[in-house]
Steps between C-alpha positions, in 0.01 A plus 500: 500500500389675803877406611674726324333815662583339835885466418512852289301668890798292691755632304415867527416467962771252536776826436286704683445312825925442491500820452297638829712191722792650386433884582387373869841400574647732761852592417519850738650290783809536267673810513429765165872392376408140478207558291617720267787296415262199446359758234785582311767223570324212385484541074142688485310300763286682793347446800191353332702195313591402858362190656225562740277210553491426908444138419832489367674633720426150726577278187836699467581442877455113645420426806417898577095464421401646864104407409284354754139492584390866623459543887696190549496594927810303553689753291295793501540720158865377462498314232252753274774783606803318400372399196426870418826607617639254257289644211626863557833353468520312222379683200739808591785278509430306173479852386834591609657223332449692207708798529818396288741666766560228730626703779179638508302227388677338845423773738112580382434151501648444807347867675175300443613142573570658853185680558309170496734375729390746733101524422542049578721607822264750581207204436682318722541752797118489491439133497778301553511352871911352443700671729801430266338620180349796656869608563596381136239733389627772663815482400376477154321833553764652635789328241268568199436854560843605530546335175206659312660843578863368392306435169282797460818690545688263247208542229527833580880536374455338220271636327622836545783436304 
């Protein structure tokens, strides 16, 4: 019997501790446009029915799980700053991929699918030795924030209209 007051505790801090994963997600890297039409556009759903677990954010994307033992010196803090730059990435665009417009489901994901390209350029400007991808990274920098303004400017339009 002394189950059943267990499961009924579970059930009620279960919802709870989703609930305070889920409001630590940081969505202001997208612009205000993008987040209100997550709001509105997607049948009654908000910000907090978005996904926001970090963990899954590795399981969603193979091969991308950056982890390694801290103050590994042959790397220096690379690894522990890509795989943040890959957490600030992926929550805001799994949120984008619920506004139902998807011209501007495309560009807010995207907008935020290119600033981790640059934070992992910029992580590799730091600590990369590779002449070649040092000059990759650059160009990615350089590329990608060109776009992001294209895309602000796009988001922008449309949702003035």
């Amino acid at each position: 019997m002394r189950l059943r007051p267990i499961l009924f505790t579970l059930a009620l801090v279960a919802p709870a501790a989703d609930a305070v994963a889920q409001e630590a997600m940081d969505l202001t890297v997208l612009p205000q446009a993008c987040r209100a039409a997550m709001t509105f556009a997607d049948h009654g759903m908000s910000q907090a029915d978005l996904p926001g677990d970090a963990a899954k954010a590795h399981h969603a994307m193979p091969g991308m799980d950056a982890t390694r033992p801290a103050g590994d010196t042959a790397t220096g803090g690379a690894p522990e700053e890509t795989a943040a730059a890959l957490d600030r990435m992926h929550a805001p665009m799994m949120a984008a991929a619920r506004i139902a417009d998807p011209d501007l489901a495309f560009n807010c994901g995207m907008l935020v699918h290119h600033q981790g390209a640059i934070d992992m350029a910029r992580i590799e400007l730091k600590y990369g030795k590779d002449p070649a991808s040092r000059k990759m990274a650059e160009a990615i920098i350089e590329a990608q924030t060109r776009e992001i303004t294209e895309m602000s400017a796009r988001i922008e339009t449309m949702t003035k209209q």
